[in-house]
C-alpha positions in Angstrom: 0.4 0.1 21.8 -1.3 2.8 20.4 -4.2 3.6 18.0 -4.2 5.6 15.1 -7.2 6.5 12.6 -7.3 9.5 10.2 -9.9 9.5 7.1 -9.6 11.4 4.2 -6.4 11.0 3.4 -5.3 13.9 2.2 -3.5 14.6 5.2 -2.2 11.3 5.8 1.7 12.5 5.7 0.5 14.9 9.0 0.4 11.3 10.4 4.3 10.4 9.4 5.4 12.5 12.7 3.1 10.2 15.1 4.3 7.2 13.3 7.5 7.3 12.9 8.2 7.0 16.4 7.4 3.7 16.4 7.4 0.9 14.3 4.0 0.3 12.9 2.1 -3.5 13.4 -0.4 -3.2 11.1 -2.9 -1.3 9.4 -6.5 -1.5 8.4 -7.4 -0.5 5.2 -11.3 1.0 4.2 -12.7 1.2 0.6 -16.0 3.5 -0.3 -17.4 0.0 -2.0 -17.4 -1.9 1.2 -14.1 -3.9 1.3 -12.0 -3.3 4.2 -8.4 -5.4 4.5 -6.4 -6.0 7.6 -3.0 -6.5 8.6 -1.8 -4.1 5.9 1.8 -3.1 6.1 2.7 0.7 5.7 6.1 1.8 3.0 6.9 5.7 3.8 10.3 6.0 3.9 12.8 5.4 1.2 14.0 2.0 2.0 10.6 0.6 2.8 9.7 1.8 -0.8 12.8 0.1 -1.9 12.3 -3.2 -0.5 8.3 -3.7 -0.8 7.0 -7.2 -0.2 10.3 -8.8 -1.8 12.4 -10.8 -0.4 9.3 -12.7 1.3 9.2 -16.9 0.8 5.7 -16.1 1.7 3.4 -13.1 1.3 0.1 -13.0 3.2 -0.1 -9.3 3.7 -1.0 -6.3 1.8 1.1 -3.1 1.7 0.3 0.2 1.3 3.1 2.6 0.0 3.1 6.4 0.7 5.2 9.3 -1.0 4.8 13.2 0.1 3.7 14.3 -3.6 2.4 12.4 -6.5 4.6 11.2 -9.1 4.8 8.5 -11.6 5.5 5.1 -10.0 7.8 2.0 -11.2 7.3 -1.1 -9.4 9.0 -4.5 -10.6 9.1 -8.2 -9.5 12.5 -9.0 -9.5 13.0 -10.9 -6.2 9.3 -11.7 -5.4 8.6 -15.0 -4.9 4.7 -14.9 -6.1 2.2 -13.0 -7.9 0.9 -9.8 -6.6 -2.0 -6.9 -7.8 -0.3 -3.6 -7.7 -2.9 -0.9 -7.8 -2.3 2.8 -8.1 -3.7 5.5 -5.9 -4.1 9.4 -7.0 -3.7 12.1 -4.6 -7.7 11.5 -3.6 -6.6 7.9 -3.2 -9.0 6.8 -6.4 -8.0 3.8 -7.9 -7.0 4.7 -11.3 -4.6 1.3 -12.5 -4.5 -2.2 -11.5 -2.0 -4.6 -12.3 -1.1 -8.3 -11.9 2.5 -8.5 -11.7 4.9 -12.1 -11.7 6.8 -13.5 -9.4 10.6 -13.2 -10.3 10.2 -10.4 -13.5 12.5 -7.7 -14.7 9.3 -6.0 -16.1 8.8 -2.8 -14.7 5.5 -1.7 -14.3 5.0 2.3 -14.7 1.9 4.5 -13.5 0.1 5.5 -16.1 -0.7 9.0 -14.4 0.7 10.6 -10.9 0.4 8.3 -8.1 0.6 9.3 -4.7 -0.4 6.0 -3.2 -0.1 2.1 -4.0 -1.4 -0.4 -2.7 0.6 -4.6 -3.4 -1.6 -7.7 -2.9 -1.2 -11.1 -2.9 -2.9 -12.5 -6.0 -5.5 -14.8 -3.9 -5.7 -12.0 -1.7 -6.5 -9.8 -4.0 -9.1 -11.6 -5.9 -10.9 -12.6 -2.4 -11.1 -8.6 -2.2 -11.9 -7.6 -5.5 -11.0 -4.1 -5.6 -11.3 -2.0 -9.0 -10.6 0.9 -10.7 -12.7 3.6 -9.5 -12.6 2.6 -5.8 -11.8 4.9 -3.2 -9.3 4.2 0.2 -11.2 6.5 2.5 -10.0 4.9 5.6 -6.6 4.1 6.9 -6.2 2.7 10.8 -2.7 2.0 12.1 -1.7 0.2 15.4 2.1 1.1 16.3 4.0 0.4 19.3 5.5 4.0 20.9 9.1 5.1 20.8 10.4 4.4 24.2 
């Protein structure tokens, strides 16, 4: 296995290359207000945006999605099987909109500005964490296995 950390970022998609060639495990996830969460699973291509968390009988992870340039978002709960906080990340991964979303809705739920970043909880999860708007992601930490 290997290790990966990178702060800041703003350079996170230099990353994609090193990840990419191998499936990542899990990630650790840093906040400027003192949460961290672990075990976060990492959306950056196409069909991991697609798919998200749903699907699952049971969520007990995060995930964090990526995209190469911020745009608005649209995230719905069509085949989710429970409630989940969808917050939405700018290009300095800030915080700028939370929102609880229900298990099995049609509702779509739209960025109200560009978002480069999101981040999906588990409801329990997420109030156990407590993030905000206004918070700050400064840290992401990725264990992946190597391409072989």
């Amino acid at each position: 296995m290997k290790r990966f950390s990178q702060y800041g970022l703003s350079a996170l998609l230099i990353v994609f290359g090193d990840l990419i060639h191998g499936p990542v495990l899990a990630c650790t996830l840093s906040f400027n207000s003192g949460q961290v969460i672990t075990g976060v699973a990492l959306a950056h291509t196409p069909e991991q945006h697609s798919l998200g968390l749903s699907g699952r009988p049971i969520i007990d992870q995060a995930m964090l999605f990526v995209w190469s340039e911020a745009q608005v978002r649209r995230f719905w709960m069509k085949d989710t099987h429970q409630p989940l906080v969808l917050y939405y990340l700018d290009e300095q991964a800030r915080i700028f909109q939370q929102i609880s979303m229900m298990p099995h809705s049609e509702q779509h739920h739209l960025s109200q500005s560009p978002a480069r970043y999101a981040l999906e909880l588990p409801q329990l999860m997420a109030n156990q964490v407590n993030l905000s708007v206004g918070n700050v992601l400064l840290s992401v930490e990725c264990i992946h296995e190597p391409h072989e």
